[in-house]
N, C-alpha and C positions, 0 to 999 in steps of 0.2 A: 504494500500500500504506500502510494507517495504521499509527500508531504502538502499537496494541493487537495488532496482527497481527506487526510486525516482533519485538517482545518473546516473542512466541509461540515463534517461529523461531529467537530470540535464546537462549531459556529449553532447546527439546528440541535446541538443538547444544549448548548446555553439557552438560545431562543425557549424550547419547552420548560427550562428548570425555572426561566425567567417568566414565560404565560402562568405555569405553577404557582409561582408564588406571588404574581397579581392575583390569581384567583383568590387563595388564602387569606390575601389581606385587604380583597373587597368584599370578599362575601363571609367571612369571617366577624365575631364577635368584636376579636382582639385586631386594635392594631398593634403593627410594626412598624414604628418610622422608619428605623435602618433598613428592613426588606424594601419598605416603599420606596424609598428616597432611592436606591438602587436599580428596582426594576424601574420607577421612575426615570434614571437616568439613562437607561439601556432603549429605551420605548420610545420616547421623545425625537431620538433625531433617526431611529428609524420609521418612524409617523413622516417624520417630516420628508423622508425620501421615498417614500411609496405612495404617500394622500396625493400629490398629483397628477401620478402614474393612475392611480385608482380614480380619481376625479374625471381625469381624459376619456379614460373607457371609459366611463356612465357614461357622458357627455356623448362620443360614439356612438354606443351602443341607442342612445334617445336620437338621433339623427337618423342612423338607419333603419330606426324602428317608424318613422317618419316616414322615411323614403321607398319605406317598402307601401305604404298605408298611400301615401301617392300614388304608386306605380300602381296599386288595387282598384285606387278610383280613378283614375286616367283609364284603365282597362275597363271598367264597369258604361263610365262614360262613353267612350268610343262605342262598345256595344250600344247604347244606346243611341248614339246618332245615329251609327249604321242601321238601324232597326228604325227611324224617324226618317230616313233616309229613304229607305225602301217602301216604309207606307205614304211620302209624297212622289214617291218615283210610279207606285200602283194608281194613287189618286189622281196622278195625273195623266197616268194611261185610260183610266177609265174615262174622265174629264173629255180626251179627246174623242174614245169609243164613243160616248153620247153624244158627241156634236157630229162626227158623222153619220151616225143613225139617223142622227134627225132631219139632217140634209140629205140623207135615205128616203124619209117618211115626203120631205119638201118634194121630191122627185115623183114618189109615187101619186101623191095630192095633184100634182099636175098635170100627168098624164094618164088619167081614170081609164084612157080608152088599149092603152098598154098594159100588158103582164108582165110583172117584173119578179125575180127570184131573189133575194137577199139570202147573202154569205158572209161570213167571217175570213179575215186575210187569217188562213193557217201558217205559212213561213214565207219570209221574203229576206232570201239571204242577202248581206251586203256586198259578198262580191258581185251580184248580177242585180242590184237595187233597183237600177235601172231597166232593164231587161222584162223583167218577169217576177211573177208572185203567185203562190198555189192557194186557191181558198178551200173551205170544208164541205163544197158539194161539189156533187158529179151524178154519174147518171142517175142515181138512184133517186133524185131530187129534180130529175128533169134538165138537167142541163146538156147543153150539144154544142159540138163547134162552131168557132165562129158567130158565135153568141156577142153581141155588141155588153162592153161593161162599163158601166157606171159608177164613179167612185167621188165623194166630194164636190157633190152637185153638177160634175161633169166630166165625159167622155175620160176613159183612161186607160182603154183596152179590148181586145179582141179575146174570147175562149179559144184555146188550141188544145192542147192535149186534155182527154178527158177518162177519168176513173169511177170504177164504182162511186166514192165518197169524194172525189177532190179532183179541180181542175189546176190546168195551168193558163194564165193568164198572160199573154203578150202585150207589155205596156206598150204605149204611145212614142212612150221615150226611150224604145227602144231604135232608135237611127238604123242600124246595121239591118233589123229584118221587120224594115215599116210592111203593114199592109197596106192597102188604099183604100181609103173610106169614100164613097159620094158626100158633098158637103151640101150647102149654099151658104149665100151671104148676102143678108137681110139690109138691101139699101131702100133709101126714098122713092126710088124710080121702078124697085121691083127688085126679086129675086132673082143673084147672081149666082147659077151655077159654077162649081168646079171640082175637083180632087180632091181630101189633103193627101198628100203623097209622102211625107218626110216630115222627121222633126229635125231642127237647128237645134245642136247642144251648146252653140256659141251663146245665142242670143236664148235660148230657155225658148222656141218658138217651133208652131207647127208652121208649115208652108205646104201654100196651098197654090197650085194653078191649071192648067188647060181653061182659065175662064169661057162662060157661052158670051160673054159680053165686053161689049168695048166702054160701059155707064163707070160712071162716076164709085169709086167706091171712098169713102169716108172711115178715118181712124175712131176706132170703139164700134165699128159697124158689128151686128152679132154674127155669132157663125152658128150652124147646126147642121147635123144631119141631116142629109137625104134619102129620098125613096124613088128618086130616078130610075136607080137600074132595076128596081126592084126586089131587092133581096133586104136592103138595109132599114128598119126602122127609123121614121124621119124626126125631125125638131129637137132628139137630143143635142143638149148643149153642150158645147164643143169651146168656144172661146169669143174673144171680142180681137177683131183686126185691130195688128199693132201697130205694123208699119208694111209700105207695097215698095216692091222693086220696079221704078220705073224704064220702061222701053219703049220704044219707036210704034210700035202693035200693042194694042191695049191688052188684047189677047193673050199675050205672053206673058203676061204680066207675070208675078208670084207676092203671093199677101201673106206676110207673118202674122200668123194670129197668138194670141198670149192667150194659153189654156184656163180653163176655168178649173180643172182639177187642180187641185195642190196633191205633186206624186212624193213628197217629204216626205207623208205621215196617210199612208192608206191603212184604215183597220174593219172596214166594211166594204162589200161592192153590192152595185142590183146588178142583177143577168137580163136582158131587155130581151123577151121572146119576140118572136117577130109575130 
């Protein structure tokens, strides 16, 4: 045993002889000044080198006890936004559902002498946003291709592929694989037939032309469906002329019309039977 190890031993039986004999002379009848005044002296300046070692950790130990009771309610909290979050993120899904239903219902109220089918939009993935959307009927509810679709008080698609329970739907704004609709456009002089044949992704516009007419047309003029060729149910509304491309032959012309559906936020369609 070396001499570092015996002082060790030397050091914590003084400590106990010296706690021993505080005991004795506190809780004891009798005093002893001499015991006292010694473990007194031994006590004192080891107080005085451990009380602020011992003060520091309390001190700590109440910090982190703090810092965990934070980090409890920071997490508590955050669940809860998150949670407040998602019931205004639902309430204002719904908020939009009901405003296009009702511009569902505005459609239907207008044209009493039409059948129309209302669907719920089932998925409209973001990569083809634009493209297309599958709603929750199909045949089993009556629907067929090539079904004129109504979304947001106006024109915003064609039925193409069709299933038992779900179609697919060809927007408008799909550029790459426009169909052709019969239109017209509703001037002071009379009805100007033409096409829409394409949409502008530049300008947000459909374009329209082979016009029947050389008249006058006017910006905010209405646009709607036709029933020229026969296949397409007429007067759905389609948009208001934005702007015309002029040329030399009235005929040629081509009219951007600004759609009346808004394709941002489709969560309802009608199916327009013919």
């Amino acid at each position: 045993m070396n001499k570092l190890s015996k002082l060790i031993i030397a050091f914590f039986v003084f400590l106990i002889l010296s706690f021993s004999l505080l005991f004795v002379t506190t809780s004891g009848s009798h005093d002893i000044p001499f015991l006292s005044s010694i473990v007194s002296g031994v006590m004192t300046p080891i107080e005085k080198i451990f009380s602020p070692t011992v003060s520091f950790i309390t001190a700590q130990r109440t910090k982190i006890e703090d810092l965990f009771s934070t980090f409890n309610e920071n997490q508590e909290l955050k669940q809860s936004i998150a949670s407040l979050e998602n019931i205004s993120e639902d309430n204002k899904t719904l908020r939009l559902e009901n405003e296009s239903l009702r511009k569902d219902l505005g459609i239907v109220a207008s044209f009493p002498e039409k059948s129309f089918l209302s669907s719920l939009v089932l998925v409209r993935n973001p990569v083809s946003w634009t493209e297309q959307l599958i709603i929750d009927a199909g045949t089993e509810q009556g629907v067929v291709e090539n079904m004129l679709v109504v979304a947001n008080g106006g024109l915003a698609g064609i039925v193409t592929n069709v299933e038992s329970s779900s179609a697919n739907v060809k927007l408008l704004t799909n550029s790459d694989e426009f169909t052709k609709i019969p239109v017209k456009i509703l001037t002071q002089s009379g009805d100007i037939y033409g096409i829409l044949y394409g949409y502008d992704s530049d300008s947000n516009s459909f374009v329209v032309n082979q016009l029947n007419s050389m008249d006058e047309i006017k910006i905010d003029s209405n646009v709607v469906t036709s029933d020229l060729a026969g296949t397409t149910p007429a007067n759905i509304q389609v948009g208001k002329v934005k702007s015309i491309s002029s040329t030399s032959n009235n005929l040629n012309r081509e009219v951007f019309i600004e759609p009346t559906t808004d394709f941002s936020e489709i969560y309802s369609v009608l199916l327009v039977e013919e």
